[in-house]
C-alpha beads as a LAMMPS data file, in Angstrom:
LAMMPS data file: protein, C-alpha beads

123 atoms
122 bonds

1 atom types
1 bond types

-500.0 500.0 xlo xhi
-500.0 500.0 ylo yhi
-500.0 500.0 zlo zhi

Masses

1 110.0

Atoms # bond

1 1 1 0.000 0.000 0.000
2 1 1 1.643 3.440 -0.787
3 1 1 0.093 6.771 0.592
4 1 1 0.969 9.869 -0.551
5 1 1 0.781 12.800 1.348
6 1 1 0.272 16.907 0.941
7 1 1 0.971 19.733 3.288
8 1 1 1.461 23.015 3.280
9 1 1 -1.717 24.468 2.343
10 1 1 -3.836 28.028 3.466
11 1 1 -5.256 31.155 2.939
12 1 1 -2.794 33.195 1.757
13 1 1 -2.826 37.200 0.387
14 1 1 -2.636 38.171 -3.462
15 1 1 1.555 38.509 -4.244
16 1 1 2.080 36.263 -1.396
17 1 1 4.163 32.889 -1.275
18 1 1 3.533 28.977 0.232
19 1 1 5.379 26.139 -0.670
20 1 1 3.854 22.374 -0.355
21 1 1 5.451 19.737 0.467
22 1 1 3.891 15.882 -0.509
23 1 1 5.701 12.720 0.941
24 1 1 5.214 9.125 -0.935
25 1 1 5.617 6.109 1.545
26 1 1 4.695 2.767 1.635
27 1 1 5.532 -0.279 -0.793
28 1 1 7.427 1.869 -3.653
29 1 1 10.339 0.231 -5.458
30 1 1 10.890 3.138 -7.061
31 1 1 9.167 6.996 -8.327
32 1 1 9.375 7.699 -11.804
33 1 1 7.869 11.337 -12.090
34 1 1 6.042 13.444 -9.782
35 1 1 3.221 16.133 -10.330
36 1 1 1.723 18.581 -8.950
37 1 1 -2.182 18.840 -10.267
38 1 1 -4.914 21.674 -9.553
39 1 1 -8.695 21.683 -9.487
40 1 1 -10.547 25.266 -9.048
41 1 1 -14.005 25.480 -8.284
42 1 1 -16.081 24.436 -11.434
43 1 1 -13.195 23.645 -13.364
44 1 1 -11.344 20.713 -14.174
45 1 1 -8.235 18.834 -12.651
46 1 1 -5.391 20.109 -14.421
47 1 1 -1.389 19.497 -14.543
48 1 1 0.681 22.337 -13.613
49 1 1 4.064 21.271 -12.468
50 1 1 5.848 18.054 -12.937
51 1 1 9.173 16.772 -12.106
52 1 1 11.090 12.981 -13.563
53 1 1 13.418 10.871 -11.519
54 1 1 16.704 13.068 -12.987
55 1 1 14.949 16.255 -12.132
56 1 1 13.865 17.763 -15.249
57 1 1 10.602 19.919 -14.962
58 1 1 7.795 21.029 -16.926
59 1 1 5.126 24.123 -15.917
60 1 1 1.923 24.994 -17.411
61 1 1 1.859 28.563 -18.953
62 1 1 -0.776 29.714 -15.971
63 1 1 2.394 29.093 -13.511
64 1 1 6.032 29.330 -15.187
65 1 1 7.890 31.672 -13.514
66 1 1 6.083 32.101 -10.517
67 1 1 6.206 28.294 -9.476
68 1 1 8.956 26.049 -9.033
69 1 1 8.778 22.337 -8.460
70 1 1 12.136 20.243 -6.524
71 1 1 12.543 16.770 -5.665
72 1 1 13.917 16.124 -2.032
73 1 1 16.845 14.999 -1.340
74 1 1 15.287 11.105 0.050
75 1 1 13.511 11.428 -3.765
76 1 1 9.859 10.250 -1.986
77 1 1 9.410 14.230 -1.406
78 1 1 8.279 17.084 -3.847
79 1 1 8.155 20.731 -3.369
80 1 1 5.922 23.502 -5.326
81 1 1 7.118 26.428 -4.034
82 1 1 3.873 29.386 -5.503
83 1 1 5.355 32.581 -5.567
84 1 1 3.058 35.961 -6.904
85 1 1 0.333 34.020 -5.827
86 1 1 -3.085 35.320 -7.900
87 1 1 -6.484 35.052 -6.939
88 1 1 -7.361 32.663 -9.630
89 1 1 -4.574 30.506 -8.229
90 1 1 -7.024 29.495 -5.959
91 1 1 -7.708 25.927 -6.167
92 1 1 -7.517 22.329 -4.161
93 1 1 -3.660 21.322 -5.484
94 1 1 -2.731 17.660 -5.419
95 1 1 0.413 15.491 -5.522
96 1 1 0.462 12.651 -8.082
97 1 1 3.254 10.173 -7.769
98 1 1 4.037 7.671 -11.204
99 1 1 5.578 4.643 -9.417
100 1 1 6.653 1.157 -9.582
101 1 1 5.070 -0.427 -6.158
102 1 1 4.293 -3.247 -4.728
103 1 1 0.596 -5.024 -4.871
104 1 1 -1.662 -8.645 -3.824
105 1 1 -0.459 -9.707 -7.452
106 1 1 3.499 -8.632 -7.574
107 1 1 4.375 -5.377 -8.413
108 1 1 3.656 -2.775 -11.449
109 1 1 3.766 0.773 -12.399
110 1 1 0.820 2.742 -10.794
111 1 1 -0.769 6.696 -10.113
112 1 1 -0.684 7.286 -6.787
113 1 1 -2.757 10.139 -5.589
114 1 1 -2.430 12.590 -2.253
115 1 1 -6.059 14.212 -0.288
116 1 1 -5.661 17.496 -1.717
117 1 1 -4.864 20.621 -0.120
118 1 1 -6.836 23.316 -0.165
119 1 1 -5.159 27.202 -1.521
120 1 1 -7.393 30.323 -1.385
121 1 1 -5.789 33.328 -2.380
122 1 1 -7.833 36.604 -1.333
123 1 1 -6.834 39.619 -3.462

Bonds

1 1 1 2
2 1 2 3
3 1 3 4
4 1 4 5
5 1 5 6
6 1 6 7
7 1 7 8
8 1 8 9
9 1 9 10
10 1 10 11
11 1 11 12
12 1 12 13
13 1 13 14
14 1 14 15
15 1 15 16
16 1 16 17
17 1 17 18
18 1 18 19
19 1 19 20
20 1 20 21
21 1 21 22
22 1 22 23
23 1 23 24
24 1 24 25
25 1 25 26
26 1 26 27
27 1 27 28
28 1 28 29
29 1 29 30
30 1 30 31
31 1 31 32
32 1 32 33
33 1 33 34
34 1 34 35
35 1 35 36
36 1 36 37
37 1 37 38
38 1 38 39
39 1 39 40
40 1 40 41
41 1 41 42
42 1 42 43
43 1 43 44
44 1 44 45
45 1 45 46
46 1 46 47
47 1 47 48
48 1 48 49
49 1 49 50
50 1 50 51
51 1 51 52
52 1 52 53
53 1 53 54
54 1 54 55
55 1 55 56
56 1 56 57
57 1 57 58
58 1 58 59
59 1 59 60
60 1 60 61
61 1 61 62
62 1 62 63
63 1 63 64
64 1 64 65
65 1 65 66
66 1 66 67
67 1 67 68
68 1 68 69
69 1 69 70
70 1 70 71
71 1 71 72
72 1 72 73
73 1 73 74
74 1 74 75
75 1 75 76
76 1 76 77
77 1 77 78
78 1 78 79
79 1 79 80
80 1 80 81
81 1 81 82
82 1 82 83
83 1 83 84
84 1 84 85
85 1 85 86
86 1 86 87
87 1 87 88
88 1 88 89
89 1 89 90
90 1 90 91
91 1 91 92
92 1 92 93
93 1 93 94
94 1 94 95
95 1 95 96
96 1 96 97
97 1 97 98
98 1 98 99
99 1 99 100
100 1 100 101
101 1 101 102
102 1 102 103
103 1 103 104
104 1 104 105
105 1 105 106
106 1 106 107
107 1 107 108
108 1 108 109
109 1 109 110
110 1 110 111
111 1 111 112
112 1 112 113
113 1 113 114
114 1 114 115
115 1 115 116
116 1 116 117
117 1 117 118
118 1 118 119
119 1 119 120
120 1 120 121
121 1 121 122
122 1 122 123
């Protein structure tokens, strides 16, 4: 069983910063990539930040240059650091973990998903 965990997660002001932090654990053999996703109210899920095993990153448009996403140094962790936070930024943001794990029948490459955490950003 692998759970995946977010933190870092409030009401912060308009041109403010917060960083989350999500922490894989459980029966991984090993993390391929890591993403960060976003769902605003009425909207869809969407990727906005994603990182591979050898670090390399990708950023939606609605983020580069005002996010930055960074692997841990135990590799199980990954960071989105939100800086210039907008209102519209406002959304539950989720980790997603690509991994090879454990399961009943063996092992195999799965999605793992964290519980969300919740970013309002009043302007």
């Amino acid at each position: 069983q692998v759970q995946v965990v977010e933190s870092g997660g409030g009401v912060v002001q308009a041109g403010g910063s917060l960083r989350l932090s999500c922490t894989a654990s459980g029966s991984i053999i090993s993390i391929n990539d890591m993403g960060w996703y976003r769902q605003a109210p009425g909207k869809q899920r969407e990727l906005i930040a994603s990182i591979t095993s050898g670090g390399s990153t990708n950023y939606a448009d609605s983020v580069k240059g005002r996010f930055t996403t960074s692997r841990g140094n135990a590799k199980n962790t990954v960071y989105l650091q939100m800086n210039s936070l907008k209102p519209e930024d406002t959304a539950v943001y989720y980790c997603n973990v690509l991994a090879h794990a454990l399961s009943r029948v063996g092992s195999g490459s799965y999605s793992f998903w964290g519980q969300g955490t919740q970013v309002p950003v009043s302007s």
